[in-house]
C-alpha positions as CSV (number, residue, x, y, z in Angstrom):
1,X,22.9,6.5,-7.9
2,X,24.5,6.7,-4.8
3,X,24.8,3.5,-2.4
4,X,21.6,3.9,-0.4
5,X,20.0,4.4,-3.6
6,X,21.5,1.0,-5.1
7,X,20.5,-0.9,-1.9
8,X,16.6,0.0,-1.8
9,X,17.0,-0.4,-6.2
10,X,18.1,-3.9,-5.5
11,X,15.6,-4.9,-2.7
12,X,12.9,-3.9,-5.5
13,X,14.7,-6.4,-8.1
14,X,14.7,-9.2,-5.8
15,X,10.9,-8.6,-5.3
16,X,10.0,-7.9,-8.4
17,X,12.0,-11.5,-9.5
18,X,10.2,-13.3,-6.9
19,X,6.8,-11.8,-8.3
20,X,7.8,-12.5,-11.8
21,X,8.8,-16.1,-10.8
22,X,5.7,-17.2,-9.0
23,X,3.5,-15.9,-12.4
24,X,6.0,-17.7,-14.5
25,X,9.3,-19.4,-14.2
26,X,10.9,-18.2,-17.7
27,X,10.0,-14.5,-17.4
28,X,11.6,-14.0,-14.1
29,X,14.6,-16.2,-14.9
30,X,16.5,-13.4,-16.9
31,X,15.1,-11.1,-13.6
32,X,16.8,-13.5,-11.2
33,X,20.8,-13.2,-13.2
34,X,20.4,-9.5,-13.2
35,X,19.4,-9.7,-9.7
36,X,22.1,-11.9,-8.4
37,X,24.7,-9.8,-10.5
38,X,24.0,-6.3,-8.6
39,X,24.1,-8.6,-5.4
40,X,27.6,-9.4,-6.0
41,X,27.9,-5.4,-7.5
42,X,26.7,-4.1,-3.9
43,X,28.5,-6.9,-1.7
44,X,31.6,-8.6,-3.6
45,X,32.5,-10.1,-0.2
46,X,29.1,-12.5,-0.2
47,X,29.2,-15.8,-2.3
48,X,28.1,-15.6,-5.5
49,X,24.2,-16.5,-6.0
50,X,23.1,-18.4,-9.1
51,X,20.1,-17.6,-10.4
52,X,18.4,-21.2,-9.2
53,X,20.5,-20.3,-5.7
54,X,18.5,-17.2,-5.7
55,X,15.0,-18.7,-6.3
56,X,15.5,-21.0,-3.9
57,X,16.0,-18.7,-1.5
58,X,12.9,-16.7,-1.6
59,X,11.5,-19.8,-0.1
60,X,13.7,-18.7,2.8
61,X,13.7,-16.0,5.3
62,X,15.7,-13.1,4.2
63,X,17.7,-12.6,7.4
64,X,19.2,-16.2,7.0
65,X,20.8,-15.7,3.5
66,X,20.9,-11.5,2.4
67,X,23.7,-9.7,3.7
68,X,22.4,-7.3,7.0
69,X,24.1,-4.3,5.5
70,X,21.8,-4.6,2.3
71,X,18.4,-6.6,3.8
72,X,18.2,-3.2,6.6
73,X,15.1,-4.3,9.1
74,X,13.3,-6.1,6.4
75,X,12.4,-10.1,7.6
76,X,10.2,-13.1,6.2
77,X,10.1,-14.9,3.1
78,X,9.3,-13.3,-0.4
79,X,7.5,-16.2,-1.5
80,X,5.2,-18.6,0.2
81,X,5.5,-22.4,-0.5
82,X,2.5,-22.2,-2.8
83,X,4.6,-19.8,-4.5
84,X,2.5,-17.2,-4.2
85,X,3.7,-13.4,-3.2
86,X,3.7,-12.6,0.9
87,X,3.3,-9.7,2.3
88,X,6.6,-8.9,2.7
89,X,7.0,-9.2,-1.2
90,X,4.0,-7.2,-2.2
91,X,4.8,-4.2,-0.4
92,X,8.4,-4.2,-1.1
93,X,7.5,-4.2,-4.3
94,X,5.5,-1.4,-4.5
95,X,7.5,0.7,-2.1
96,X,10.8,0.1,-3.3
97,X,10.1,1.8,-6.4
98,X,7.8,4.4,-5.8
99,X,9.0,6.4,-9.1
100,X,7.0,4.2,-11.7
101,X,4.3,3.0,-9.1
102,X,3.2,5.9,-7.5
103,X,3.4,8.2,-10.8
104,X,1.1,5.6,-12.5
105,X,-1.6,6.6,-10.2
106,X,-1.0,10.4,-9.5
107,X,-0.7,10.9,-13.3
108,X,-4.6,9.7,-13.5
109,X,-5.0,11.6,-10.6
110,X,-3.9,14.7,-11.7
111,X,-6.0,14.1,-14.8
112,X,-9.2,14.0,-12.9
113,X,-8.1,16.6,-10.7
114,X,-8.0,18.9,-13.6
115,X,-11.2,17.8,-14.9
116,X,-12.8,18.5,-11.7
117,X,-11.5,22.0,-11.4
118,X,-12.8,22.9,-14.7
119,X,-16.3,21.6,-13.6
120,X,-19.5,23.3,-11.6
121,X,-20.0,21.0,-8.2
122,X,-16.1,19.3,-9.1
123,X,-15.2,19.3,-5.7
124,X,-18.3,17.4,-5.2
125,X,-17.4,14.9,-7.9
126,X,-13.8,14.5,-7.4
127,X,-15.0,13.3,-3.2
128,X,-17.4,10.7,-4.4
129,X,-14.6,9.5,-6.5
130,X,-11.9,9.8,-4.4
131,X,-14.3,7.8,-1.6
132,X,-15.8,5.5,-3.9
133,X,-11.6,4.1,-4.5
134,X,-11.1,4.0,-0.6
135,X,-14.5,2.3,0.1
136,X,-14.7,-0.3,-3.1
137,X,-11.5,-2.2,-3.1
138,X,-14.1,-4.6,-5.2
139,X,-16.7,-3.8,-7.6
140,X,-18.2,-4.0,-10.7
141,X,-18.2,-2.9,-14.5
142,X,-22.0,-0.9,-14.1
143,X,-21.2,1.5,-11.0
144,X,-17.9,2.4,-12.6
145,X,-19.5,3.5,-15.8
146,X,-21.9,5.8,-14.3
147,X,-19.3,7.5,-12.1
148,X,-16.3,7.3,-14.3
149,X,-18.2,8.7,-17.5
150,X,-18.2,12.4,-16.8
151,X,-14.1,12.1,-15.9
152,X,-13.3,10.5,-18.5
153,X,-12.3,7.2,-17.5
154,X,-12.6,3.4,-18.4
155,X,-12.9,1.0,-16.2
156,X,-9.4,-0.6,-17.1
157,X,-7.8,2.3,-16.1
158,X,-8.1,1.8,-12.6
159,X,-9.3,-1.6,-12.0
160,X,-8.5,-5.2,-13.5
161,X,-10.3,-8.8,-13.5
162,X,-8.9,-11.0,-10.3
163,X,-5.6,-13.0,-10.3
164,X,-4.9,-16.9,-9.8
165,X,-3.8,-16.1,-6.4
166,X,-7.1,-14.1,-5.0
167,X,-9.2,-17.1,-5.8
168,X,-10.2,-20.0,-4.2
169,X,-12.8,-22.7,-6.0
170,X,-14.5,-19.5,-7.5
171,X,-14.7,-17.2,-4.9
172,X,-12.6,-14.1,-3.3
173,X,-12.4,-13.6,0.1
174,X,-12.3,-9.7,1.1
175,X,-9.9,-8.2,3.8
176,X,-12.3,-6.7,6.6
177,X,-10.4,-4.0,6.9
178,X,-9.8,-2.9,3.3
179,X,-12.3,-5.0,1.6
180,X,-9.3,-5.6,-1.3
181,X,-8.9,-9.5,-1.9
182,X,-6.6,-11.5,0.3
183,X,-3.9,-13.8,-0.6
184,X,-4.8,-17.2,-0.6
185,X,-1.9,-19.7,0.2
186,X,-2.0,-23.7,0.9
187,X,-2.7,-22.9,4.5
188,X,-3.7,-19.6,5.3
189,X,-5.7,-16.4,3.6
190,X,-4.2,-12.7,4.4
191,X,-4.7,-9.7,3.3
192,X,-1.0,-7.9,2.2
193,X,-1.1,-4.7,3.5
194,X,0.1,-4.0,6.9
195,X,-2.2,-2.2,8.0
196,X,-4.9,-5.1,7.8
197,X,-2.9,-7.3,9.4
198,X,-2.7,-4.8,12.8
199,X,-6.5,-5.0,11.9
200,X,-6.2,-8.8,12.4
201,X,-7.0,-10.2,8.7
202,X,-5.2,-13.4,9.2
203,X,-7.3,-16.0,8.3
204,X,-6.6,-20.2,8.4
205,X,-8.3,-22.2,5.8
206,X,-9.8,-25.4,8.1
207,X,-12.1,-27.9,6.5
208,X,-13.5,-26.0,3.4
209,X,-13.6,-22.5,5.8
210,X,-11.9,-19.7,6.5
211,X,-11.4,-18.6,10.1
212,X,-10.3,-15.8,11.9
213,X,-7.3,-16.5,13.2
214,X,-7.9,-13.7,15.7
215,X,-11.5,-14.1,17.2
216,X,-12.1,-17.8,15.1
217,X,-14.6,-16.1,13.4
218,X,-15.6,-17.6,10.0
219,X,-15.7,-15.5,6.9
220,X,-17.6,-15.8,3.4
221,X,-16.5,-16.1,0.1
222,X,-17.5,-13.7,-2.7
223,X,-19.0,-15.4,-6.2
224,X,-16.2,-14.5,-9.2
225,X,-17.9,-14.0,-12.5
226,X,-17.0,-12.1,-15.5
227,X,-18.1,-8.6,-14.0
228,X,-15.8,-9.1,-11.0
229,X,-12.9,-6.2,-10.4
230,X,-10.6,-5.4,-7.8
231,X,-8.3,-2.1,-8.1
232,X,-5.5,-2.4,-9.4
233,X,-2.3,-2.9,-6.8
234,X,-0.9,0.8,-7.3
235,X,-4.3,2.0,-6.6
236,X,-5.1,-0.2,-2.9
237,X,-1.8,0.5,-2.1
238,X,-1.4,4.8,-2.7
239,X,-5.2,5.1,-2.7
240,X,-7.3,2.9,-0.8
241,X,-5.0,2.3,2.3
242,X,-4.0,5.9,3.0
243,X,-7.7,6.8,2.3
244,X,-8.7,4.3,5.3
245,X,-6.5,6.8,7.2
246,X,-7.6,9.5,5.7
247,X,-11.3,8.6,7.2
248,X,-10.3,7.9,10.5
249,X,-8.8,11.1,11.1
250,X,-11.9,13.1,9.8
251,X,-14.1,10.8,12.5
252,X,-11.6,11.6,15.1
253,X,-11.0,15.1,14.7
254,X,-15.3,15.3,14.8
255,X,-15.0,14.1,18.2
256,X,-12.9,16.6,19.2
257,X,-15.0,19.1,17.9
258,X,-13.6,20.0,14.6
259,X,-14.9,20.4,11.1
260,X,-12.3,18.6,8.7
261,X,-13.1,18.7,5.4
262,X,-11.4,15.3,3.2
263,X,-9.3,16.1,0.2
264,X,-10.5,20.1,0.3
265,X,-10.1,22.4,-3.0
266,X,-9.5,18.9,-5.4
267,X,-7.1,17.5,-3.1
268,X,-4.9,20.2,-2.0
269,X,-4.3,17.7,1.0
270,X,-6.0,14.6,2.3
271,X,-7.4,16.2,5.7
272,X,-7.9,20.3,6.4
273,X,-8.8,21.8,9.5
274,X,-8.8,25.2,11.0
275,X,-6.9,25.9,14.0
276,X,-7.1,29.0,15.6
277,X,-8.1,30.8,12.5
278,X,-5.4,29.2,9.9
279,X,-6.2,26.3,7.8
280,X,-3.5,23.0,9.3
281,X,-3.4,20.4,6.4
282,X,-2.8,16.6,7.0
283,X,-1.3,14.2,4.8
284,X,-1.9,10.1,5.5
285,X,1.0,7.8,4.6
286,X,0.7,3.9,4.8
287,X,4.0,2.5,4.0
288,X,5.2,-0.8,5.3
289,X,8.6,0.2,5.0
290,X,9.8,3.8,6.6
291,X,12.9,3.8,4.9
292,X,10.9,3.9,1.6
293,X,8.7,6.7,2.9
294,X,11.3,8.4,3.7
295,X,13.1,8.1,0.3
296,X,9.7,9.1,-0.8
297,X,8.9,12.1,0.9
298,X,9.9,16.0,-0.3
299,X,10.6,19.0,2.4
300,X,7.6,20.6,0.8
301,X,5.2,17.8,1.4
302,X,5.9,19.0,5.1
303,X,5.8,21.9,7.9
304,X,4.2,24.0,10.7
305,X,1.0,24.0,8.1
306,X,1.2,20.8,6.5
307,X,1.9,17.2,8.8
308,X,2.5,14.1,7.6
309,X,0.3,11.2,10.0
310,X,1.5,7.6,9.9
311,X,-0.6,4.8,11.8
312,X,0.0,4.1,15.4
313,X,1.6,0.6,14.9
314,X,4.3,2.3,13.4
315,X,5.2,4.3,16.6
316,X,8.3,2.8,17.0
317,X,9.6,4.4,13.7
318,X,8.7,8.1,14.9
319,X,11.6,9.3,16.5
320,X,14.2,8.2,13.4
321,X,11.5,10.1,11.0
322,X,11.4,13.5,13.1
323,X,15.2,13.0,13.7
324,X,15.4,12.9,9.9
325,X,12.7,14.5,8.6
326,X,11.6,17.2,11.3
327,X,9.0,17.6,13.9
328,X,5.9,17.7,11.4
329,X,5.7,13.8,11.7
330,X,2.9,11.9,13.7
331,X,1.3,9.1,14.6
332,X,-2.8,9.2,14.5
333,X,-2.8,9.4,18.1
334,X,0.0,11.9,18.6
335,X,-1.6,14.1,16.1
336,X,-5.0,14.1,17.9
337,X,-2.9,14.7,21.2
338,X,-1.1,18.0,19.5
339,X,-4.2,19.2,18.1
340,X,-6.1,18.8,21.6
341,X,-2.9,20.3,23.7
342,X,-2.9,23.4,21.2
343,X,-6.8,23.8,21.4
């Protein structure tokens, strides 16, 4: 594992024993030493960290105690004071270590994939599945059953009952945006994914209510019982968020007057379009983190026939990704703008 490597392996094990700790102290203790030991592996200059050092700090911001040349452009806390995962925390977590994350999900992928292919009208099938994920961050046991049965799948397979930290005096409140259930924190309610907060789910709990910080807007809570599931976090994160991109290409490329077709021949690619006689395939990423996405990302997955489209907010990130990765990298909007110049 080469240094690089080490540095993003480590960022992951200082999430993942921040997680561990806010769910229970004991589990992520042993998390913590080995954490703090390939600290001082990857920066013997920096003071040595016990374990309780450590803990404390993920109360803190991470600029104001991890070295710059391991932390990168990451910033915030990893845990709230209700001890309770932030943003930063939760994507970090699933970014940072793609390998195990993002294989959980494209091995049951591939699964139904193959199913679907073997199948009159599976192209058909595998859509409304692949839509009902993006559009049903929270559901119930009886829907899943009818559309699960002819893939073979359980409902445990890709969702699971809601945790201690999505639920506020019996109810989950739904990110707008994703419709996925937010965190809920002593003071405020947010949705972790950065892509809902550029879509302004940042909510203040004020008297009993939850309010828009944006637009002051108030939002309602939704009833947990026994039949209540959200997807699980691999799932919203490699699924549902890059799916909500995935939709608003295929709307805007209408209104320029083309015929995209969402995840064509079983998911060959997330978007397809013809231009000028030749099919152009489109790939949606939503990572917080383009560091991790490009870690993540294989010279096949791009080229004059295959872009890769990240959301506008992350314009900023574009040029070090084409300087990097190539030319086949846009945002949304400089994607529409290509497609329009070349029509």
């Amino acid at each position: 594992m080469d240094r690089e490597a080490y540095r993003r392996n480590l960022l992951w094990r200082l999430a993942d024993a921040a997680s561990k700790c806010a769910r229970n102290r004991v589990e992520g203790f042993e998390l913590l030493r080995q954490a703090s030991a390939h600290l001082h592996r990857l920066h013997p200059d920096h003071i040595v960290m016990t374990a309780q050092e450590l803990e404390v700090n993920f109360r803190r911001p991470l600029e104001a105690w991890l070295p710059d040349e391991i932390r990168g452009k990451l910033t915030g806390v990893l845990l709230a004071p209700s001890n309770t995962p932030t943003r930063t925390c939760t994507e970090l977590l699933l970014e940072f270590n793609t390998r195990e994350q993002y294989e959980q999900t494209q091995h049951l992928i591939r699964r139904v994939r193959d199913i679907c292919k073997a199948i009159p009208e599976g192209d058909e099938l595998y859509r409304s599945f692949r839509e009902f994920l993006v559009l049903n961050g929270k559901t119930t046991r009886h829907p899943l059953r009818v559309l699960f049965q002819p893939l073979d799948l359980s409902v445990e397979d890709l969702y699971r009952p809601p945790e201690r930290h999505e639920v506020l005096a019996g109810k989950m409140y739904l990110c707008p945006s994703c419709h996925w259930p937010m965190t809920i924190t002593q003071s405020h309610i947010a949705c972790p994914s950065q892509w809902c907060e550029h879509a302004g789910s940042i909510f203040d709990l004020h008297r009993r209510q939850v309010i828009n910080r944006l637009d002051g807007n108030s939002l309602k809570g939704q009833v947990v019982n026994d039949e209540t599931l959200v997807l699980q976090d691999a799932y919203w994160k490699f699924t549902l968020l890059p799916g909500l991109l995935e939709i608003q290409l295929a709307k805007g490329l209408r209104v320029m007057g083309f015929l995209p077709t969402l995840w064509p021949d079983v998911d060959e690619a997330d978007v397809r379009i013809d231009v000028g006689g030749m099919p152009l395939d489109l790939d949606a990423k939503v990572w917080r983190y383009p560091e991790a996405l490009e870690a993540h990302l294989q010279p096949a997955s791009r080229g004059p026939n295959r872009w890769i489209v990240i959301p506008d907010y992350q314009v900023r990130s574009l040029p070090a990704l084409r300087e990097r990765l190539g030319p086949y990298i846009h945002t949304y909007s400089s994607c529409l703008n290509e497609l329009k110049r070349r029509a």
